[in-house]
Structure formats: C-alpha cells, structure tokens
C-alpha positions as CSV (number, residue, x, y, z in Angstrom):
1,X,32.0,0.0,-13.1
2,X,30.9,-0.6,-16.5
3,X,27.9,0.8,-18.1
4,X,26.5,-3.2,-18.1
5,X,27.3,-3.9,-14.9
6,X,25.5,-1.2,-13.8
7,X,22.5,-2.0,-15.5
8,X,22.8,-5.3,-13.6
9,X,23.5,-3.2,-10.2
10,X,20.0,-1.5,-10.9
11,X,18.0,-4.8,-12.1
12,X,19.1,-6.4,-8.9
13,X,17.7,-3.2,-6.6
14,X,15.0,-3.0,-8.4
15,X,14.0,-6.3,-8.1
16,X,14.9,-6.1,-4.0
17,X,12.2,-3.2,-3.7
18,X,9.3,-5.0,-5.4
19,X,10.0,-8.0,-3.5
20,X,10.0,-5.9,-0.1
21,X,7.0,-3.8,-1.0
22,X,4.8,-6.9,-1.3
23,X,3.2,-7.2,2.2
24,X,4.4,-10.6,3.7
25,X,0.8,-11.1,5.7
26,X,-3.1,-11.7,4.1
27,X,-5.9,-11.2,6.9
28,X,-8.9,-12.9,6.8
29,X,-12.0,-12.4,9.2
30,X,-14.4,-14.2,10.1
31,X,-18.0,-12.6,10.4
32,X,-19.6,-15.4,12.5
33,X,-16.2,-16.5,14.7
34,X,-14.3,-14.1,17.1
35,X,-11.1,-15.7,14.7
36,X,-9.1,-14.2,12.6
37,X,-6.7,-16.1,9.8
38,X,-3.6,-15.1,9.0
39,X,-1.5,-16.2,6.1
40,X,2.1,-15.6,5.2
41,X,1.9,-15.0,1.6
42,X,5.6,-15.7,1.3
43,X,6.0,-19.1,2.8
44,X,2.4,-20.4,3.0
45,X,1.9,-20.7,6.6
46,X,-1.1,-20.2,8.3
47,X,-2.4,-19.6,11.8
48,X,-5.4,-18.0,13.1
49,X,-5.7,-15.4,16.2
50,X,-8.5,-15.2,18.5
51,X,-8.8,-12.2,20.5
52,X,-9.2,-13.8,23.8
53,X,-6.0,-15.5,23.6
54,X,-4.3,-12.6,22.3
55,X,-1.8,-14.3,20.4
56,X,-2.0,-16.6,17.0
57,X,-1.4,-20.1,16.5
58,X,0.2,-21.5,13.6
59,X,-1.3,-24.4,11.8
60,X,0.5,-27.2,10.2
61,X,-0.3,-29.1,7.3
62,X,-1.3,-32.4,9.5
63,X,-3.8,-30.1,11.5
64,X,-5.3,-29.2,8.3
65,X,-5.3,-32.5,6.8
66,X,-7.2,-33.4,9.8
67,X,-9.8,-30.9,9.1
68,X,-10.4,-32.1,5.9
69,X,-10.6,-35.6,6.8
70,X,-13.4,-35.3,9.8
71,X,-15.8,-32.6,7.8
C-alpha cells in the first residue's frame, strides 16, 4: 500500500467513526402529554410513544400535513 492510499484508508475510517458516533435518535418530551416524540436524526422520521401503549408510532408526512391543515 502506498503512503497516499493510506491516507485515503484513514480518511475513509475516520469519516465511518464520526458518522457512527452521532446518535441516530432526538427525544422530545412533553411536560403536559403522557407522549413522547421521537425523531430519527438520520432519515427524518418521526413517531411519538405513549407509555400506555408501550410502543411508538411512526408518523408520515400526510398525517402531519393533516395537523397542519385542521389547527
């Protein structure tokens, strides 16, 4: 190996570990609801948990658009 494909050996893992170390999930809690939000940071979905139901429910764009449209 030469000495510049091994700097782009070590770019490359590098770049791997930063990308890994950033946490995939943002929480967000809601003081007056019993909800939590949870967003993927990495593709942009969202879905919130309620602790009754004990699992979360991803929301898609057209449920948010609806949202919008009735408030």
């Amino acid at each position: 190996m030469t000495y510049p494909q091994a700097i782009i050996v070590a770019t490359a893992l590098m770049a791997l570990a930063i990308f890994f170390s950033i946490p995939q999930y943002k929480i967000v809690s809601t003081p007056t609801w019993n909800v939590v939000w949870r967003v993927n940071t990495r593709s942009g979905n969202v879905a919130y948990c309620t602790q009754g139901e004990g699992s979360c429910i991803r929301l898609s764009e057209k449920d948010i658009s609806i949202t919008r449209k009735t408030k």
